[in-house]
N, C-alpha and C positions, 0 to 999 in steps of 0.2 A: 550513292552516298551512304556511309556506313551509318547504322543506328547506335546510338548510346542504350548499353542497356545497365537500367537502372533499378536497383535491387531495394527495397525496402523493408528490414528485415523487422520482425514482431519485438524482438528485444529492445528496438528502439522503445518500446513504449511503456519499460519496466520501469521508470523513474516515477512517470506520473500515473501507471495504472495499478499500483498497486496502492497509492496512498489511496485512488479514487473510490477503489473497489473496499476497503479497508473502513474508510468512511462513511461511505454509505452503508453497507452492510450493517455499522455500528449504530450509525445512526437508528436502521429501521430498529435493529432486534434492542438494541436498550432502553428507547420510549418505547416503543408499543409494550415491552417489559414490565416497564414501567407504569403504563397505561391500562393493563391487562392486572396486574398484581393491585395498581388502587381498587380498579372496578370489580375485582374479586372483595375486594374487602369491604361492600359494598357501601362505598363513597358517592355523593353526587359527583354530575358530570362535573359541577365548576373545581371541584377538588380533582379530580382526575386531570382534566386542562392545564390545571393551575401546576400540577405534578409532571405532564406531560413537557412545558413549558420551560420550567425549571431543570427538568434534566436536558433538554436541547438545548438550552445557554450553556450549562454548566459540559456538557459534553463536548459541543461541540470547540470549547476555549482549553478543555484537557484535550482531546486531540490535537491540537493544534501546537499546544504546550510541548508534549509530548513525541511526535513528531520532529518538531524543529531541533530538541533537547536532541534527541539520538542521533537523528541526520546531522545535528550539527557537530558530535561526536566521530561519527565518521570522516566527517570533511576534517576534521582537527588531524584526526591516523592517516588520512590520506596527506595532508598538508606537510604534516611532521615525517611522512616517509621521501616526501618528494625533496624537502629541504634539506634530508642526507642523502640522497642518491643526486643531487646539485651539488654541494659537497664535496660528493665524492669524485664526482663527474670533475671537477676542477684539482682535485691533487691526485687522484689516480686512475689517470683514462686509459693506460692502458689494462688494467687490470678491467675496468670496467666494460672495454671492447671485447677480452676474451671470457666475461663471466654473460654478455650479452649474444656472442657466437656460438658459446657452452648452451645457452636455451635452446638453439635452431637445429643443433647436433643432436639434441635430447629429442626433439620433432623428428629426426631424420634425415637432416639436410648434412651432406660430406662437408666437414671440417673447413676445405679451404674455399667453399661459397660461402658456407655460414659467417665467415671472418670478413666473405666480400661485401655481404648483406648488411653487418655490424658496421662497415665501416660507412657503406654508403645511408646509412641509418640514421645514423650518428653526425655524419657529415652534413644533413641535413638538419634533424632537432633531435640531437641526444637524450635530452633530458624525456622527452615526449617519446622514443621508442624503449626508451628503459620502465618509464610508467607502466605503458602497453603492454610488454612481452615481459619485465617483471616482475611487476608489480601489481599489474591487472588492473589498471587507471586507464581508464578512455572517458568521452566526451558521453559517451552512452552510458557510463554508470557512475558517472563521477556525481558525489552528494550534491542536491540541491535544497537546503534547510528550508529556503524562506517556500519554494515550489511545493516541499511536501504538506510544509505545514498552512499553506493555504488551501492546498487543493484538499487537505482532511479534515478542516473546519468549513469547508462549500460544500462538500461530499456529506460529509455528516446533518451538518445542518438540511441538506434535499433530505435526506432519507429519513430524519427525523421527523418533518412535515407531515411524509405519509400518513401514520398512522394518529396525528394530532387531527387530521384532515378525517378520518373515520370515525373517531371516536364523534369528532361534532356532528358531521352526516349520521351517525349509527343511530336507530332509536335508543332509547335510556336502557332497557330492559336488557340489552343486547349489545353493550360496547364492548364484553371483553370478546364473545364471540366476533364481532366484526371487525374490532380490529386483528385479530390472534390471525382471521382469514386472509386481511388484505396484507400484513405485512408478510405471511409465507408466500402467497403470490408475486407481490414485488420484491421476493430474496429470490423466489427461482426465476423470475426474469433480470434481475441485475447478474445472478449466476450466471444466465446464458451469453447475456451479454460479456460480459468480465472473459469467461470460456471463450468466446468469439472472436473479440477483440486479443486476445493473448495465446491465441492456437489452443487451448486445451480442449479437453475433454466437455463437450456441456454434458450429456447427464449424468457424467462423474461433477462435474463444477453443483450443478443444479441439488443434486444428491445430497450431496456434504453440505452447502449452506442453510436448506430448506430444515434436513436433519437439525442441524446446529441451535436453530433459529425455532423449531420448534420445540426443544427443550429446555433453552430459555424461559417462551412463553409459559410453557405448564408448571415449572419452576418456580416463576414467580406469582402464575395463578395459586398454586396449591400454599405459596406462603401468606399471599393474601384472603383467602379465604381461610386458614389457620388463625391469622391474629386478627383477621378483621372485624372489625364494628360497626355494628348497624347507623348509617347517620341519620 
């Protein structure tokens, strides 16, 4: 008996793993940021908390915002191209058959399969192989507004936790350091992660976030201990 073989390819998993990676990442580096620049300015913890707190609400509802806004922008161009190439599909198919056999020629395919390909293409769901070949609309990248923008205010909001979660564990004396530690540790393991799950590179992934993420943190230490006030 013959086996089905079934291929699962990584791109499948570019709709939701970029908002996810996107999210959290933001979450860690802009509280603990946040977190690190109050207790630079040397604030009690409850003002730190209370800063920490306040930006993980507010971040994680502009992500979210933000998100759905773009993705929803894209589904709009992707919407408004599908409704002329439907259009078009209906008063001029055949122009439409030989501008869809014209892509398979440009691949390399001889002229008069390509036309056999368009047709049996088309014959089946026009609209769907003109998306695909082009337009570059599949089921794999096609916008999902409400998917991005939840999974970046869930994403955000985990990764904000962390470093709210250190700053309470940390002793007093020592919250910017302990958190500035934990959230570079959990950027290079969502790095490796994110890298892992999406085929890249991890200690090019791990590299670039940790970097990123650490100059955040010193940035907002060096501006809190600039304007800060003894409480």
């Amino acid at each position: 008996m013959a086996r089905r073989h079934l291929e699962h390819h990584l791109v499948q998993r570019i709709g939701w793993l970029r908002a996810a990676v996107l999210g959290a990442n933001d979450g860690i580096v802009s509280t603990a940021s946040l977190v690190v620049g109050v207790a630079a300015a040397a604030q009690g913890r409850t003002e730190i908390l209370l800063a920490g707190v306040a930006g993980l609400t507010a971040g994680a509802f502009s992500m979210a915002a933000g998100e759905y806004v773009s993705v929803s922008s894209q589904a709009d161009t992707e919407n408004a191209d599908l409704d002329r190439e439907r259009q078009e599909l209906v008063t001029q198919p055949a122009f439409e058959r030989e501008e869809l056999a014209a892509l398979y020629v440009n691949r390399g395919v001889d002229l008069a399969l390509a036309r056999k390909v368009a047709d049996q293409l088309m014959a089946r769901d026009a609209l769907a192989a003109h998306a695909r070949d082009e337009l570059g609309i599949s089921e794999i990248t096609t916008a999902r507004p409400i998917q991005a923008a939840v999974t970046s205010a869930l994403t955000f909001s985990g990764g904000a936790v962390v470093p709210l979660i250190a700053a309470v564990l940390a002793p007093a004396a020592y919250v910017g350091w302990t958190v500035s530690a934990t959230a570079i540790l959990v950027l290079a393991v969502l790095g490796a992660i994110g890298a892992r799950a999406g085929g890249a590179s991890i200690p090019r992934a791990v590299a670039r976030v940790t970097f990123w993420g650490a100059l955040a943190l010193a940035t907002t230490a060096g501006v809190g201990m600039l304007f800060g006030v003894s409480s």
